[in-house]
N, C-alpha and C positions, 0 to 999 in steps of 0.2 A: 458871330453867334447872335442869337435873334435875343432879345431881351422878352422872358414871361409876362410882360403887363400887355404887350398885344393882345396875343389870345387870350388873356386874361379878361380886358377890358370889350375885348368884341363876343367876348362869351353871353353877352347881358344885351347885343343888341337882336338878336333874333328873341327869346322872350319877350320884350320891348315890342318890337315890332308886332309880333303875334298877338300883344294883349291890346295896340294898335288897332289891328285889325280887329277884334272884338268890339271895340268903342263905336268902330264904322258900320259892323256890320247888327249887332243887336238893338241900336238906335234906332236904323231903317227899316226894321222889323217889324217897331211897331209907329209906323210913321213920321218919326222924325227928322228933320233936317242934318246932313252929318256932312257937311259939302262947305267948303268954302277955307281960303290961307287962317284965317284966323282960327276957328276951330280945328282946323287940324294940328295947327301949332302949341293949342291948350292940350290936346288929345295927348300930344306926341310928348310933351314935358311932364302931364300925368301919366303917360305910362315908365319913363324913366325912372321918375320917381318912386314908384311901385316896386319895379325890380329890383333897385338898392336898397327896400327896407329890411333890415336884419331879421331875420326869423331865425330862432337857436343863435343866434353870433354867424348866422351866414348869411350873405343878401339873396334874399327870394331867388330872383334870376339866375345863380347860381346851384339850386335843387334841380332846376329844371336839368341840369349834366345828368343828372342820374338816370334821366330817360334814355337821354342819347348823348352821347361823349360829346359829341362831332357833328354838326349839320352844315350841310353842303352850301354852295353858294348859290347853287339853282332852286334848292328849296328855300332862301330869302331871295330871289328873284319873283318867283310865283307867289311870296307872300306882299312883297313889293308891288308889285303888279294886281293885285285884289286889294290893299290898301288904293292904290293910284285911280283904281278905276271905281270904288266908294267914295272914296273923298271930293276925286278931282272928274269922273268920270273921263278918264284916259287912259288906254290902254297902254302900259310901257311896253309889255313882251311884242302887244301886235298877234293876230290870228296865226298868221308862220310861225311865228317865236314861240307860241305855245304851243301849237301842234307838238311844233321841234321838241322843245322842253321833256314834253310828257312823253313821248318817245321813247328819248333818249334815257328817261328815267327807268320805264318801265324794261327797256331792251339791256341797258346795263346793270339794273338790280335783279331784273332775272337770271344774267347770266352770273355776277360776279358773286351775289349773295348764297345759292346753292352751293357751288362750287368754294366756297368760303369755308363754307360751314361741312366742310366733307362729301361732297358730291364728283366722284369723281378721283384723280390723281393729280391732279393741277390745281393750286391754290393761288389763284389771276392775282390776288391781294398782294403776294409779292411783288407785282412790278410797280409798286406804287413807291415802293423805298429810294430805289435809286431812276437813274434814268434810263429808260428801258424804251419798248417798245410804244407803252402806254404812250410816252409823251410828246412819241413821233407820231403817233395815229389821232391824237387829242388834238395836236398843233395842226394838221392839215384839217382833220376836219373843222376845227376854229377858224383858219383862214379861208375855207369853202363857204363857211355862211355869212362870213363877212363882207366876203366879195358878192354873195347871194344875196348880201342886205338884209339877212335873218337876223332879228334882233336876239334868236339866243346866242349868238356869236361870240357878240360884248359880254355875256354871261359866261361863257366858257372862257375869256379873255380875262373874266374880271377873277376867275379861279386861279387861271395863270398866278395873275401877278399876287394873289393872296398867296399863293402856296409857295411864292419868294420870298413875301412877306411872315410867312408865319404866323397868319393871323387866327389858325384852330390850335389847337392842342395836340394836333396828329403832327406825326412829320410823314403820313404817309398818302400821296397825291388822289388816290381814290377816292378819300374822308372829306376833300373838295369839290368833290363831281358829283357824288352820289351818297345817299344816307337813307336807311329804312324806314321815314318817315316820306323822305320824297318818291321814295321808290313806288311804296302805296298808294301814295297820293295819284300818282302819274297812272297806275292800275285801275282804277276808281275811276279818273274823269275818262279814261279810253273807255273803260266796258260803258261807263252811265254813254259815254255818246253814241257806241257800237249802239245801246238799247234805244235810243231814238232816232235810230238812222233809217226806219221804216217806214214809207213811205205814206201818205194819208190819205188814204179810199176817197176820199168825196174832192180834195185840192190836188192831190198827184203829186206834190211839194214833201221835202223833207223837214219834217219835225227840227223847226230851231234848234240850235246846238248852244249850252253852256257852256262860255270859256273861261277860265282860271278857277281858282280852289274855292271860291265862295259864290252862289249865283246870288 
């Protein structure tokens, strides 16, 4: 039996993270330096800090559940990965990995979240209880991009072993993959890119593309 302080205590690291990513990206905004192991090590212990401070008898980072139960480990990959590449300028997912990511996000929250919510006579959310089909089609495509060298691979690998671990509050293996926050997200950078994928009358070239959740 999994003891509550896991998901307990990994509840407090995607707020952290997020307000992380705040520190990196509102600094550069307006010209400041946000790059380098020691600043981000001050960054990263003030935002810890921030999330445990009580507000009402609860710690900060804790309200933040009331948005969303459950955030997946793909959308703290994508936040990972826009931290990695303000601080450190390096990309962890890599252009395939986020392709992949955003994908996968927007093809499994459209499909699982209608049909969730009464679209349909099939409620997919069920197979996430026990072991089902879900985790024979998860696992191969996890080892396909592995062996492809896609770094979302390790992402979906790293969901695996959370969802052994017990590291959310769900016991249900969906609430690992995908979450209506990532879902969006992944909707959002596909259409922004679809809208710059036209071509430029005078270079012939296509309009740069923005990769991960923060340009």
């Amino acid at each position: 039996m999994r003891t509550e302080l896991l998901p307990y205590f990994f509840s407090f690291i995607w707020p952290a993270a997020l307000l992380l990513l705040v520190f990196c990206f509102v600094p550069r905004r307006r010209g400041l330096a946000t790059r380098g192991a020691g600043w981000f090590a001050v960054m990263a212990a003030l935002s810890v800090a921030i999330v445990v401070i009580p507000v009402g008898g609860i710690p900060l980072g804790r309200w933040f559940t009331g948005l969303c139960a459950n955030f997946s480990l793909p959308l703290l990959a994508l936040i990972a990965d826009a931290i990695s590449r303000k601080a450190f300028n390096l990309e962890l997912l890599g252009k395939n990995g986020m392709r992949t990511a955003l994908g996968f996000g927007a093809l499994i929250g459209s499909v699982l979240f209608p049909m969730a919510l009464g679209l349909g006579t099939f409620d997919p959310y069920s197979l996430g209880w026990n072991f089902s089909a879900l985790f024979i089609i998860t696992g191969a495509l996890t080892s396909l991009l592995l062996w492809l060298g896609n770094r979302f691979g390790l992402v979906l690998l790293c969901a695996v072993v959370a969802y052994h671990l017990g590291l959310l509050e769900s016991d249900n293996y969906w609430d690992y993959l995908v979450d209506p926050v990532f879902f969006i997200i992944s909707l959002v950078a596909i259409g922004r890119r679809l809208l710059q994928r036209p071509s430029s009358p005078q270079t012939g070239h296509t309009t740069p593309e923005s990769s991960g959740i923060a340009a």
